[in-house]
N, CA, C and O atoms as a Maestro MAE file, in Angstrom:
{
 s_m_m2io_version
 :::
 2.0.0
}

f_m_ct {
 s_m_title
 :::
 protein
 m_atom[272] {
  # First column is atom index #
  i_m_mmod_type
  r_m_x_coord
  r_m_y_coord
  r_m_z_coord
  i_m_residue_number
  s_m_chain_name
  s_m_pdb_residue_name
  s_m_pdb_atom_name
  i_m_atomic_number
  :::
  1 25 13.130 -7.520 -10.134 1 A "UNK " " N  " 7
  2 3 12.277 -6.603 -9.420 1 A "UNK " " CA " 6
  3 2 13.147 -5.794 -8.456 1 A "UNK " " C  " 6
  4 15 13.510 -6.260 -7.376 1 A "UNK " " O  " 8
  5 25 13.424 -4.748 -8.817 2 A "UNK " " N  " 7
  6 3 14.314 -3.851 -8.312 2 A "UNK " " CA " 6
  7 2 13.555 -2.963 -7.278 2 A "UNK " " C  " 6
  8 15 12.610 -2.231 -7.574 2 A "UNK " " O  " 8
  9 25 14.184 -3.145 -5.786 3 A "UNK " " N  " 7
  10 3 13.094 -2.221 -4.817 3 A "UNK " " CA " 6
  11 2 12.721 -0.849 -4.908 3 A "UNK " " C  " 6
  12 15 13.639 -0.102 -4.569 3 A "UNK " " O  " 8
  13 25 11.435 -0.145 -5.336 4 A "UNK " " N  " 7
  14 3 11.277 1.432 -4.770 4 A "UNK " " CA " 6
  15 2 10.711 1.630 -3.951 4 A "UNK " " C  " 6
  16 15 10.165 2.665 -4.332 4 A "UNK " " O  " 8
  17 25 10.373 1.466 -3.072 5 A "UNK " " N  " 7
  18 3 9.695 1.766 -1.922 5 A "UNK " " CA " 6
  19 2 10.434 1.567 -0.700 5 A "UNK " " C  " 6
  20 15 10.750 0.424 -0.367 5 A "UNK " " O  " 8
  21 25 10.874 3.006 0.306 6 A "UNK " " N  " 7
  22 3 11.128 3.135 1.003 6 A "UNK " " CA " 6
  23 2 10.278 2.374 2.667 6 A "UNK " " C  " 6
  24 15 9.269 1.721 2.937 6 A "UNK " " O  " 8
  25 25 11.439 2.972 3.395 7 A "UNK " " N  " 7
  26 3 10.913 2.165 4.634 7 A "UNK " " CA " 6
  27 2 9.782 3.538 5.435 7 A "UNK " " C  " 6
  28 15 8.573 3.471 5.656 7 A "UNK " " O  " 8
  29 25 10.117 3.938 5.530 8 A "UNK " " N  " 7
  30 3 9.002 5.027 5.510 8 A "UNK " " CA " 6
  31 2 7.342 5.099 4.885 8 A "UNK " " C  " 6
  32 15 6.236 5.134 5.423 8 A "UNK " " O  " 8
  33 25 7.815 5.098 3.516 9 A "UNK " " N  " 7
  34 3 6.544 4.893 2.404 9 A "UNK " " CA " 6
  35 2 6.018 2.990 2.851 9 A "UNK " " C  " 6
  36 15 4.841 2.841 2.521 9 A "UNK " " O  " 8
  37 25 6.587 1.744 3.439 10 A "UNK " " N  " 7
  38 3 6.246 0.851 3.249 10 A "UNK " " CA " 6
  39 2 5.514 0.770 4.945 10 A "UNK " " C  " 6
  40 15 4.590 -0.021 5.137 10 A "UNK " " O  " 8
  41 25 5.958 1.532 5.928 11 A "UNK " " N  " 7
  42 3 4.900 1.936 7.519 11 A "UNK " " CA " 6
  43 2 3.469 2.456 6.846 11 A "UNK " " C  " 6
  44 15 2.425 1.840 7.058 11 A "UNK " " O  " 8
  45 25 3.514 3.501 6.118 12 A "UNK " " N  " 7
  46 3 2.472 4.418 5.702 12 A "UNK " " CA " 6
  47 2 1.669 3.412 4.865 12 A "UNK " " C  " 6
  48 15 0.478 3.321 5.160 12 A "UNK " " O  " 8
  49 25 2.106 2.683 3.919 13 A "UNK " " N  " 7
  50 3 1.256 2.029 3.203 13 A "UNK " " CA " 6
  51 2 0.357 0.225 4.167 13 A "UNK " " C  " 6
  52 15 -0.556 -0.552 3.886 13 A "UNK " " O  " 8
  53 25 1.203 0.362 5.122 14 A "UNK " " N  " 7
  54 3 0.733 -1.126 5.879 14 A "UNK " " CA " 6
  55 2 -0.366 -0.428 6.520 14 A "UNK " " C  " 6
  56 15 -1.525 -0.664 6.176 14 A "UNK " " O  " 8
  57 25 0.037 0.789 7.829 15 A "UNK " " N  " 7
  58 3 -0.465 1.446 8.429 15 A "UNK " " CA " 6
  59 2 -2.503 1.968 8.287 15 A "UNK " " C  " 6
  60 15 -3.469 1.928 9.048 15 A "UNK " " O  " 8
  61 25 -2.179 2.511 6.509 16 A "UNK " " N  " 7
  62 3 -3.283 2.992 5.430 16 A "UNK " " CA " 6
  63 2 -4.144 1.105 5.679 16 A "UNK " " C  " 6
  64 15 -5.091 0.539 6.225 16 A "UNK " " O  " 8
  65 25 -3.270 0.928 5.049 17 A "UNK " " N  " 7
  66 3 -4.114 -0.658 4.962 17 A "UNK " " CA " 6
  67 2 -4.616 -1.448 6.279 17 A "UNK " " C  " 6
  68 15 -5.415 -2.359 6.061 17 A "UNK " " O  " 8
  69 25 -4.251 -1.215 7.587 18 A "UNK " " N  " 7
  70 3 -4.532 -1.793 8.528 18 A "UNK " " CA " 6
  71 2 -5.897 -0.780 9.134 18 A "UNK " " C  " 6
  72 15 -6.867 -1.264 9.718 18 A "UNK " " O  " 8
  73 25 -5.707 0.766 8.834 19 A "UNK " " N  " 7
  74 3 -7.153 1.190 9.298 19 A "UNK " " CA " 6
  75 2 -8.504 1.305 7.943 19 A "UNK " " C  " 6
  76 15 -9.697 1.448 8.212 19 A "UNK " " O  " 8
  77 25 -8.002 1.212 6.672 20 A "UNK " " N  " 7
  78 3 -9.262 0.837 6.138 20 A "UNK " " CA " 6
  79 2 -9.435 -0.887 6.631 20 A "UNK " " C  " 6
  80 15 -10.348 -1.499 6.075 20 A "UNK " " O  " 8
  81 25 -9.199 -1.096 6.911 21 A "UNK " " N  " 7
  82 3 -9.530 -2.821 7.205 21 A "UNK " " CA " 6
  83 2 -10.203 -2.844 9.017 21 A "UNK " " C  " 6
  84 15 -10.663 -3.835 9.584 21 A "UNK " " O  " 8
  85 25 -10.094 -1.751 9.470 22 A "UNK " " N  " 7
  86 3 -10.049 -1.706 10.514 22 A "UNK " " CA " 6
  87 2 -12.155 -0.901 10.832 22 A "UNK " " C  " 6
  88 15 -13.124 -1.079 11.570 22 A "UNK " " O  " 8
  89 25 -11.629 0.115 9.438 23 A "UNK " " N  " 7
  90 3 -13.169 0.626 9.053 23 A "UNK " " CA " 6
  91 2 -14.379 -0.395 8.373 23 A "UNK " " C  " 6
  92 15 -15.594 -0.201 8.377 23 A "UNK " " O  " 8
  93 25 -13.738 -1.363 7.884 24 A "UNK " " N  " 7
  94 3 -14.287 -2.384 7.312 24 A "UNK " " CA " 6
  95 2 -15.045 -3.499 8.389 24 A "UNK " " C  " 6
  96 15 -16.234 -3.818 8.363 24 A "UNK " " O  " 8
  97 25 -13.945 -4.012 9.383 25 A "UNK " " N  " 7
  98 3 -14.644 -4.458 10.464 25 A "UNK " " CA " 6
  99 2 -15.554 -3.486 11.399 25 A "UNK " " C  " 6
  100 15 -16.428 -4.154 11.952 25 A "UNK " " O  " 8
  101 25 -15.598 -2.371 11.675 26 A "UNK " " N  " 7
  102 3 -16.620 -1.912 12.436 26 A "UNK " " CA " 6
  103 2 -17.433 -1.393 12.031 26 A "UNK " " C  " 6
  104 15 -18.012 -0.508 12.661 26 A "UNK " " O  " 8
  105 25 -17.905 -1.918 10.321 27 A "UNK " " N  " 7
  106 3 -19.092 -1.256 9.660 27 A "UNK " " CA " 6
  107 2 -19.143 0.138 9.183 27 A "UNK " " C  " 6
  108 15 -20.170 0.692 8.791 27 A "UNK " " O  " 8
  109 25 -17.966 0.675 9.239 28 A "UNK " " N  " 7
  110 3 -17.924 2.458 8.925 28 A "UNK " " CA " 6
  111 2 -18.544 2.464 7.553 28 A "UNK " " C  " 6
  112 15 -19.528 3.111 7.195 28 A "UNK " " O  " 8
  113 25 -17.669 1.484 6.713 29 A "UNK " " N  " 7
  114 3 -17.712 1.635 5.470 29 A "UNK " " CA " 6
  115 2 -18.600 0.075 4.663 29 A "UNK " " C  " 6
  116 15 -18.526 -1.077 5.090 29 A "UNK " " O  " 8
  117 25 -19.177 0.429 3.753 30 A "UNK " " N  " 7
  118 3 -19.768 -0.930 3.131 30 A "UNK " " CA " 6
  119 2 -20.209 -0.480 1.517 30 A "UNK " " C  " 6
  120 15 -20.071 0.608 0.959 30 A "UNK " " O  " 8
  121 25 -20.823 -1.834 0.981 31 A "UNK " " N  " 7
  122 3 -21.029 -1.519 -0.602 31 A "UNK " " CA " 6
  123 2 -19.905 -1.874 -1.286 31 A "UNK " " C  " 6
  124 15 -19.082 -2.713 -0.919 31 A "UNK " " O  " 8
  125 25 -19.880 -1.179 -2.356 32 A "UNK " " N  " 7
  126 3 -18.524 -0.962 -3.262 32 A "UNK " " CA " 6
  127 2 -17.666 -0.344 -2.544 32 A "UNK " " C  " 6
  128 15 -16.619 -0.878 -2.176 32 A "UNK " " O  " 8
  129 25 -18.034 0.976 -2.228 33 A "UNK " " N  " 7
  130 3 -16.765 1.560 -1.356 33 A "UNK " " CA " 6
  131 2 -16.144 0.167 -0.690 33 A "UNK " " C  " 6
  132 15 -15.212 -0.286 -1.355 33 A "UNK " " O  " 8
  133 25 -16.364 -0.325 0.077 34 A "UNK " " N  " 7
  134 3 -15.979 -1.318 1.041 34 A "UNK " " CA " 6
  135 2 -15.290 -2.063 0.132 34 A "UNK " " C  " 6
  136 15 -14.099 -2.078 0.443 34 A "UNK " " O  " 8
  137 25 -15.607 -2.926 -1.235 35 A "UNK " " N  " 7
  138 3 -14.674 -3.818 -1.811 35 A "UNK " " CA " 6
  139 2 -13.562 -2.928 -2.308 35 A "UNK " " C  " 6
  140 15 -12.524 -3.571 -2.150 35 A "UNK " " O  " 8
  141 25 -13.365 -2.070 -2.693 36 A "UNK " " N  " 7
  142 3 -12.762 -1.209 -3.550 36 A "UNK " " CA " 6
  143 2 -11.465 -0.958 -3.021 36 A "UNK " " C  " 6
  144 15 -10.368 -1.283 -3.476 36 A "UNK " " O  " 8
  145 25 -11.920 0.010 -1.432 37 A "UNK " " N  " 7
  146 3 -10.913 0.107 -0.349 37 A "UNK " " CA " 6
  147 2 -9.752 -1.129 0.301 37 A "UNK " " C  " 6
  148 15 -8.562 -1.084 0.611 37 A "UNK " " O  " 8
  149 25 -11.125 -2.525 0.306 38 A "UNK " " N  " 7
  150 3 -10.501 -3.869 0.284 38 A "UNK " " CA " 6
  151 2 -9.488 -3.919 -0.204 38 A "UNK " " C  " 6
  152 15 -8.413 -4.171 0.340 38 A "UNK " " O  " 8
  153 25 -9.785 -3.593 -1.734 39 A "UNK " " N  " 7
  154 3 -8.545 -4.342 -2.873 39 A "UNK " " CA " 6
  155 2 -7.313 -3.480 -3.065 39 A "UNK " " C  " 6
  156 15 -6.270 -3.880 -3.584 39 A "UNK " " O  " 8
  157 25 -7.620 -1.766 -2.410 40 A "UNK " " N  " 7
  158 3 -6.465 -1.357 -2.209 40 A "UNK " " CA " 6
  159 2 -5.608 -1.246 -1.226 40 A "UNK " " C  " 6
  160 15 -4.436 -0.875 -1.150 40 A "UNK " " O  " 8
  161 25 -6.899 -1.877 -0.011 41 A "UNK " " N  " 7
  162 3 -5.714 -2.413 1.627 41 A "UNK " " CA " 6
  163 2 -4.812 -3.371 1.195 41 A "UNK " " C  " 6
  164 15 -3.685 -3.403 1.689 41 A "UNK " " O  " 8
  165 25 -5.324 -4.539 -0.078 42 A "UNK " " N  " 7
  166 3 -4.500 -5.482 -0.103 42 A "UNK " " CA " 6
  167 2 -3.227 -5.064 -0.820 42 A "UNK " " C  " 6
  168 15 -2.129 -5.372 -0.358 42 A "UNK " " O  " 8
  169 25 -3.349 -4.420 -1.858 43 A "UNK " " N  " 7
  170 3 -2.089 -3.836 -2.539 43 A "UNK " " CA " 6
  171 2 -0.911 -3.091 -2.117 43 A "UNK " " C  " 6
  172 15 0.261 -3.100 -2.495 43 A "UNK " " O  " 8
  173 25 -1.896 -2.090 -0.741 44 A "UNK " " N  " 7
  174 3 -0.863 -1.595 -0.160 44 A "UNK " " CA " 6
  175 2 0.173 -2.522 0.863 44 A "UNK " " C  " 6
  176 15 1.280 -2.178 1.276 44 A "UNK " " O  " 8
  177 25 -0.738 -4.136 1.200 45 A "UNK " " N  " 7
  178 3 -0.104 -4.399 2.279 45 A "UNK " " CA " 6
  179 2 0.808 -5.214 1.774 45 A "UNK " " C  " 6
  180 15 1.846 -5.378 2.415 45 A "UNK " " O  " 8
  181 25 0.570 -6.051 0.236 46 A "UNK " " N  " 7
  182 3 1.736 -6.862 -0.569 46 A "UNK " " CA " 6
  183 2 2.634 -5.552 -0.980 46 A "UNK " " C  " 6
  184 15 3.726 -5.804 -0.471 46 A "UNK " " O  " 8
  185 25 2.731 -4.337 -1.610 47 A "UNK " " N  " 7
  186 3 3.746 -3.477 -1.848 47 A "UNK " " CA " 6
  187 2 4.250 -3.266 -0.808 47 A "UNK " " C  " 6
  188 15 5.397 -2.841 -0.944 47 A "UNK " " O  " 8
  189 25 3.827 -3.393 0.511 48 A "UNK " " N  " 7
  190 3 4.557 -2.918 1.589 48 A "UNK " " CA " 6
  191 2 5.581 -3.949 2.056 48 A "UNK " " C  " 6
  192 15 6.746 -3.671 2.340 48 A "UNK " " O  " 8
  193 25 5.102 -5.022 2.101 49 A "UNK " " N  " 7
  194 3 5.787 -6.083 2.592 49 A "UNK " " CA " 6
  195 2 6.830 -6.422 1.572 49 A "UNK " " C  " 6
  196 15 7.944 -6.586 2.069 49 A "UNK " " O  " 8
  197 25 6.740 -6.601 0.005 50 A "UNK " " N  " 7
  198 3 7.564 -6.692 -0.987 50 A "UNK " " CA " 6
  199 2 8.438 -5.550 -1.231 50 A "UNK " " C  " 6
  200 15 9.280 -5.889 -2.063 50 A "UNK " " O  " 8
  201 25 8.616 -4.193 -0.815 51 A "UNK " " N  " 7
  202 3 9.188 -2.926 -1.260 51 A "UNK " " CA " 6
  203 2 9.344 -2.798 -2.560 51 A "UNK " " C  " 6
  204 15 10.408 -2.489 -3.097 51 A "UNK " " O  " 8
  205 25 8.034 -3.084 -3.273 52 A "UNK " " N  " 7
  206 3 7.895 -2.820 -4.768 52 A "UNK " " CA " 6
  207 2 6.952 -2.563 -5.122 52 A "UNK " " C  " 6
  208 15 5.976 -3.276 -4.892 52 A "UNK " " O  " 8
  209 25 6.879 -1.405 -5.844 53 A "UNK " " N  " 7
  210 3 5.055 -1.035 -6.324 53 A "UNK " " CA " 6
  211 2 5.230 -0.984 -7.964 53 A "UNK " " C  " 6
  212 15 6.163 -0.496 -8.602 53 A "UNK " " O  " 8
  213 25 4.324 -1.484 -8.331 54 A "UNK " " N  " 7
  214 3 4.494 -1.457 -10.004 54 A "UNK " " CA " 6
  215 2 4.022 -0.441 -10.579 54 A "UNK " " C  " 6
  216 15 3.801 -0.386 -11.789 54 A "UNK " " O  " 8
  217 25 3.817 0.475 -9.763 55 A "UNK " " N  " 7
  218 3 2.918 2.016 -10.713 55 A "UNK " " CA " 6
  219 2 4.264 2.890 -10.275 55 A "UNK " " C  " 6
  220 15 4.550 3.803 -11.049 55 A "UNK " " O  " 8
  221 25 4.867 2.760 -9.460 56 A "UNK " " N  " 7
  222 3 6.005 3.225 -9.310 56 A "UNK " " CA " 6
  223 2 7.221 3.031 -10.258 56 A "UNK " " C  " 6
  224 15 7.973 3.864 -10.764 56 A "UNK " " O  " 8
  225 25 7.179 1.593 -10.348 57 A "UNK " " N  " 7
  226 3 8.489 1.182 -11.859 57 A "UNK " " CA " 6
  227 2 7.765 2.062 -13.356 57 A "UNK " " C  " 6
  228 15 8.445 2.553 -14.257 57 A "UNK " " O  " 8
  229 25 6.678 2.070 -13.301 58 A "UNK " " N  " 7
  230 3 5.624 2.020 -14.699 58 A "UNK " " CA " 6
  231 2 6.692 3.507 -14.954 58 A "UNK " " C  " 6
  232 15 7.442 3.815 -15.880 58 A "UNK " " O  " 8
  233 25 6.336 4.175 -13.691 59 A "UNK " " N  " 7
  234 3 6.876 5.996 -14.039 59 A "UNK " " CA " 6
  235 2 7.971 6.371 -13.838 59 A "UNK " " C  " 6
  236 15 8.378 7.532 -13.811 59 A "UNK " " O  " 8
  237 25 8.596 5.300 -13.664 60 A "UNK " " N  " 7
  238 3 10.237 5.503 -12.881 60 A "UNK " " CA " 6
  239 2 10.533 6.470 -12.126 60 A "UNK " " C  " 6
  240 15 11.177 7.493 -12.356 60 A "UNK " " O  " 8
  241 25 9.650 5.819 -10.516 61 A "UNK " " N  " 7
  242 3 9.887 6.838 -9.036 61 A "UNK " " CA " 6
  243 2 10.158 5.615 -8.490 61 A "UNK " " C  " 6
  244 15 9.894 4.431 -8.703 61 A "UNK " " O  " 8
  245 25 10.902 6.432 -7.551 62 A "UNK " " N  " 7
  246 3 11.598 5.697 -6.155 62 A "UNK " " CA " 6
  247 2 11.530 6.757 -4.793 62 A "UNK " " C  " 6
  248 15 11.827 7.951 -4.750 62 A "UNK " " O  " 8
  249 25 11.112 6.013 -3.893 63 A "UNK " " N  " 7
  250 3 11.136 6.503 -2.656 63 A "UNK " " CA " 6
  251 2 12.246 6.013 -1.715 63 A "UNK " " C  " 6
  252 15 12.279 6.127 -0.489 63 A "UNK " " O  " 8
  253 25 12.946 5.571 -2.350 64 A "UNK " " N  " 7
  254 3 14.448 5.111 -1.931 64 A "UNK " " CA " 6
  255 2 15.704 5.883 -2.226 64 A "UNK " " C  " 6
  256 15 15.856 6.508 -3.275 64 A "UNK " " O  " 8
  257 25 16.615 5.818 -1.248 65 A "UNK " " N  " 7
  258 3 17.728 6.409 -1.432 65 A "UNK " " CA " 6
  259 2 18.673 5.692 -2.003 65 A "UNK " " C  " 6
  260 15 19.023 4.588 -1.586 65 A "UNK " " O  " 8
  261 25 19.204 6.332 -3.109 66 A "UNK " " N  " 7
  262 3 20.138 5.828 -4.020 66 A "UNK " " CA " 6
  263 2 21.320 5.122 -3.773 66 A "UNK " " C  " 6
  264 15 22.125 4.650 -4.575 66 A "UNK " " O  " 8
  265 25 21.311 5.114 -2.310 67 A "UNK " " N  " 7
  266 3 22.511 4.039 -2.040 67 A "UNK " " CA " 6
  267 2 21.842 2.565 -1.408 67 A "UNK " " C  " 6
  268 15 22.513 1.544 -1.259 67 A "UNK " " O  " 8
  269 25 20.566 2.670 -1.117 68 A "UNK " " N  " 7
  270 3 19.564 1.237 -0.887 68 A "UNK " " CA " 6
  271 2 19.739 0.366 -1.317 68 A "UNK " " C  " 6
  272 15 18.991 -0.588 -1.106 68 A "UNK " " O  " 8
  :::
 }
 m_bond[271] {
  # First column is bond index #
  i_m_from
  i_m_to
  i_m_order
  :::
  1 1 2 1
  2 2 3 1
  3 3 4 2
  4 3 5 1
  5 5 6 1
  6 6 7 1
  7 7 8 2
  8 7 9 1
  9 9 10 1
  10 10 11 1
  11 11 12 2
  12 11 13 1
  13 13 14 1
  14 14 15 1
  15 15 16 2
  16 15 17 1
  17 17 18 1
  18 18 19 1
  19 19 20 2
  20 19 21 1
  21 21 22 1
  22 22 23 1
  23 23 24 2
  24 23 25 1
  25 25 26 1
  26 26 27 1
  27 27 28 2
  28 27 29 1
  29 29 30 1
  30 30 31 1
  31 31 32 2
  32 31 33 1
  33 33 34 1
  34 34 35 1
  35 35 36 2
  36 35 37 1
  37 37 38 1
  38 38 39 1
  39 39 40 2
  40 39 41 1
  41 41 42 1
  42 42 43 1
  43 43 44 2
  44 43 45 1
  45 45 46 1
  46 46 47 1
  47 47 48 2
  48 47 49 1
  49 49 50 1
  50 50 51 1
  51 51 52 2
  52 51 53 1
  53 53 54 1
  54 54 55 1
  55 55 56 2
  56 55 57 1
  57 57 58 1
  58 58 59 1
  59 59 60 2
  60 59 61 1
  61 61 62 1
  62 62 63 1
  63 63 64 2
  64 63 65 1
  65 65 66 1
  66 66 67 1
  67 67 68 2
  68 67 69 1
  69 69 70 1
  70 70 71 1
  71 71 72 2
  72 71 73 1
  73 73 74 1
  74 74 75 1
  75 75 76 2
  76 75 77 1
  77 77 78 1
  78 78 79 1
  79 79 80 2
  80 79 81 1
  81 81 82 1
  82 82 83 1
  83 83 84 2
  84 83 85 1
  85 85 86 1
  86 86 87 1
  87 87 88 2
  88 87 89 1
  89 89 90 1
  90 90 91 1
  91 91 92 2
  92 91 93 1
  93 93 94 1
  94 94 95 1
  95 95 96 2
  96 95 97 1
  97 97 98 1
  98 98 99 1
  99 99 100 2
  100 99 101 1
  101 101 102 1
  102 102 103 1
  103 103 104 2
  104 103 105 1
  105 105 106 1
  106 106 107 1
  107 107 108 2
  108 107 109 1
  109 109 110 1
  110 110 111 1
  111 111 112 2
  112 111 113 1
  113 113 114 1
  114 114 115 1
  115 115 116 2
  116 115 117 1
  117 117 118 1
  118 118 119 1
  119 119 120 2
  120 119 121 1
  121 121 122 1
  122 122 123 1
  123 123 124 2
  124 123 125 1
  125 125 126 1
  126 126 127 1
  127 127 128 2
  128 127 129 1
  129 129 130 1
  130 130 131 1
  131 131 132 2
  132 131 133 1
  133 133 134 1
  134 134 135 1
  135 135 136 2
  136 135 137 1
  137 137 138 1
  138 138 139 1
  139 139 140 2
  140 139 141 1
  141 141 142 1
  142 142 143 1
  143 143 144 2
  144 143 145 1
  145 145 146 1
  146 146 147 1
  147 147 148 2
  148 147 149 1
  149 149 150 1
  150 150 151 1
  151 151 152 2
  152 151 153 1
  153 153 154 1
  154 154 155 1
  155 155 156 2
  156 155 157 1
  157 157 158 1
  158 158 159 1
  159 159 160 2
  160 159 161 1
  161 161 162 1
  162 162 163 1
  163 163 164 2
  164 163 165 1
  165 165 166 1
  166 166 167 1
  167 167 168 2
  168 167 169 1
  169 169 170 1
  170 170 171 1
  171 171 172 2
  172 171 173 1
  173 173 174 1
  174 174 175 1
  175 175 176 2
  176 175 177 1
  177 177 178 1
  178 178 179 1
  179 179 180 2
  180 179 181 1
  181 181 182 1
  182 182 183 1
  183 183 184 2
  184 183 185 1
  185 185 186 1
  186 186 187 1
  187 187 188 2
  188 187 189 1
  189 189 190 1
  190 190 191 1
  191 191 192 2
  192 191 193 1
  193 193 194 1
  194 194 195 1
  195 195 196 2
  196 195 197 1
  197 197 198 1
  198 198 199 1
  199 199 200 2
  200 199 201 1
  201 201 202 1
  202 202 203 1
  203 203 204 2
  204 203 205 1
  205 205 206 1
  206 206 207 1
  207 207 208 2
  208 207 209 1
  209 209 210 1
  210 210 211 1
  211 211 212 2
  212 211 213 1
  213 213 214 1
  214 214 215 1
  215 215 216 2
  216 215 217 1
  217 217 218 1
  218 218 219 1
  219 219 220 2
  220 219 221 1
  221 221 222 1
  222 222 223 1
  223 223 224 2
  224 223 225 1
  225 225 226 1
  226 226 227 1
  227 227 228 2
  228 227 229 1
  229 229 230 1
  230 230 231 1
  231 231 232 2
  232 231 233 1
  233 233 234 1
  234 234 235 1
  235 235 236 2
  236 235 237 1
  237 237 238 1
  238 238 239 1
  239 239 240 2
  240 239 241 1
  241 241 242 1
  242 242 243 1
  243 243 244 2
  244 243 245 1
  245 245 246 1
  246 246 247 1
  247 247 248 2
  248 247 249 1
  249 249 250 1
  250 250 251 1
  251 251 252 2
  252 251 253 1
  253 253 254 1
  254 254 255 1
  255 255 256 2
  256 255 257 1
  257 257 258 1
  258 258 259 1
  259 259 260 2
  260 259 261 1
  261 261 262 1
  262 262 263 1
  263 263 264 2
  264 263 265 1
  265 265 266 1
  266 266 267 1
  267 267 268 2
  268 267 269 1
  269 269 270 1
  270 270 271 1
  271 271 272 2
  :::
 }
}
């Protein structure tokens, strides 16, 4: 598992994930929307923490600099 995800792209993706979760606790959002957003706070916050996204390998992008 070779890293693409920059340190930049891995703030933005925790960041994303900490205020839908944040809309989630104060009722903004509910329903499906609400699980949906869930399951992509969680993805963003394991890709963030791992610096690997698998839709990223799928297309071969990197948000990393080639000497990383």
């Amino acid at each position: 598992m070779k890293k693409n995800v920059s340190t930049t792209d891995r703030i933005i993706r925790i960041l994303a994930a900490v205020l839908i979760i944040a809309l989630y606790a104060t009722g903004s959002i509910s329903g499906t929307l609400a699980i949906i957003l869930l399951v992509v706070a969680g993805i963003f916050i394991v890709t963030g923490f791992i610096s690997f996204c698998p839709l990223y390998a799928i297309f071969g992008l990197s948000t990393r600099k080639k000497g990383q």
